[in-house]
C-alpha positions, -999 to 999 in steps of 0.1 A, spaced: -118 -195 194 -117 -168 166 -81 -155 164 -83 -124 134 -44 -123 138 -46 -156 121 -49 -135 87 -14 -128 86 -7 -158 75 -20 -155 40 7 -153 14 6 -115 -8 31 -96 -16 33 -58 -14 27 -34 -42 23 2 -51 -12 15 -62 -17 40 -85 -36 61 -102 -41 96 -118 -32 120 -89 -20 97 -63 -11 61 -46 -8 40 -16 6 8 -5 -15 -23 -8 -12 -58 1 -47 -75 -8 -36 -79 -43 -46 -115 -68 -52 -126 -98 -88 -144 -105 -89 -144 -141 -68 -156 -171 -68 -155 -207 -53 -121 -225 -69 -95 -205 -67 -116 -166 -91 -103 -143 -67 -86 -112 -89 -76 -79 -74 -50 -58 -88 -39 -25 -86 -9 -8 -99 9 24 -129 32 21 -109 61 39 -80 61 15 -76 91 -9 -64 63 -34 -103 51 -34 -116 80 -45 -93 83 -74 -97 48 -84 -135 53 -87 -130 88 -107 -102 81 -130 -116 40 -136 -78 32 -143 -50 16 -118 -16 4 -114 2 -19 -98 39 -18 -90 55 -48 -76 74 -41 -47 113 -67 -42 130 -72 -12 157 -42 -20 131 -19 -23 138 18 -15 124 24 19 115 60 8 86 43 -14 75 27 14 76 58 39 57 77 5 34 60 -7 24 38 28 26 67 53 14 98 39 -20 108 19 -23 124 -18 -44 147 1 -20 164 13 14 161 -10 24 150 -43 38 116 -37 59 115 -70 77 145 -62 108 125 -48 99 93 -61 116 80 -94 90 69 -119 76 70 -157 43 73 -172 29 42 -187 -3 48 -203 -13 80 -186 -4 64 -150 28 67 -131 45 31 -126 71 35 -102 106 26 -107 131 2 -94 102 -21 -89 97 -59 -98 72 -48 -124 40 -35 -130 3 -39 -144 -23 -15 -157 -59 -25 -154 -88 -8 -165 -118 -8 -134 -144 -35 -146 -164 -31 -113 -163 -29 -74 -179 -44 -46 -181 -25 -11 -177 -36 24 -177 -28 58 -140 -14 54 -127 -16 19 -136 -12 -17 -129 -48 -39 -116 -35 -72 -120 -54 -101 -98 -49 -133 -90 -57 -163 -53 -59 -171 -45 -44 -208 -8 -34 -202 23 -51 -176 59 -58 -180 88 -79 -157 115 -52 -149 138 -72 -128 139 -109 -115 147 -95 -81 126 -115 -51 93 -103 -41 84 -87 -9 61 -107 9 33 -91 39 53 -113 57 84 -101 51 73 -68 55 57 -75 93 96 -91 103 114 -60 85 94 -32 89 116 -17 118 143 -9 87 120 -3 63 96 24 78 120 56 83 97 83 90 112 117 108 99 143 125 111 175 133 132 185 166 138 146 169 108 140 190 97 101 198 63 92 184 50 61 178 36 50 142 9 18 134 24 -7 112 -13 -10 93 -25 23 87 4 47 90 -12 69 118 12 89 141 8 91 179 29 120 191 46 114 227 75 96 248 49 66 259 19 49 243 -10 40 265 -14 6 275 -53 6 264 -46 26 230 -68 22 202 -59 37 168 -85 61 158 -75 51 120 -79 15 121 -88 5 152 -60 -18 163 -45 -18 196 -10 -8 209 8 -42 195 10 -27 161 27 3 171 66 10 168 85 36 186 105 60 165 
């Protein structure tokens, strides 16, 4: 028996990806290096704007995102592409570096892009961190977390107050009162389950 859903159960917080000219939310975040410069790995899906940045500007960051966080960051930066707005236009933040670390976060680190390795979905980052700072002792958000609260934490509108039904991995919107039984998410490929109404 292969169950996939098993994944969930890894322990990762959630963060806020950056770079020059845009972000995302991320949750495949660790640490596999130590010394004064530790070796941070990041991954990222291959559709993501965020990607593209990353491999032009060679530079990321990494905000850590608490409990209390702001659910606008999360609606930002986890539901909507860089394609299409500026994500720091209503989001409190401060350059660090020449990246934006966003604020009222646990803390952040800055990593220069040492390498990557692709696969099937995703882009493995690898980087090495030069600059980071604690900014509050506030508890971290866990993936887990996240899955139980994401009904208060995702507060996307649209206009005229129309039901529509948004996945909880990838952020795509399916417009209508229902959601077919059989639906697959063109965006990730995931079934019905990991859809909430709004």
């Amino acid at each position: 028996m292969r169950n996939v859903d098993v994944t969930s159960k890894i322990t990762h917080g959630m963060y806020v990806l950056t770079t020059k000219g845009g972000g995302c939310i991320v949750d495949a975040v660790a640490q596999v290096g130590k010394g004064e410069k530790p070796t941070i790995i990041v991954s990222v899906n291959k559709k993501n704007f965020t990607n593209q940045l990353i491999k032009s500007n060679q530079k990321f960051a990494l905000s850590i995102i608490g409990k209390k966080v702001n659910p606008k960051i999360i609606e930002t930066f986890g539901f909507k592409s860089s394609r299409e707005i500026d994500k720091f236009k209503e989001i409190e933040y401060r350059e660090v570096d020449g990246i934006n670390i966003i604020s009222n976060t646990l803390g952040y680190l800055i990593c220069d892009v040492e390498g990557f390795v692709e696969n099937e979905t995703h882009t493995v980052f690898f980087g090495q961190m030069f600059e980071g700072d604690i900014t509050s002792d506030d508890e971290v958000m866990t993936y887990h977390y996240y899955q139980e609260h994401k009904e208060e934490l995702i507060k996307i509108t649209t206009k005229d107050n129309k039901t529509f039904w948004v996945c909880t991995l990838c952020g795509y919107i399916y417009d209508g009162e229902n959601l077919p039984e059989n639906f697959v998410c063109p965006k990730c490929k995931q079934g019905p389950e990991y859809f909430i109404r709004k």
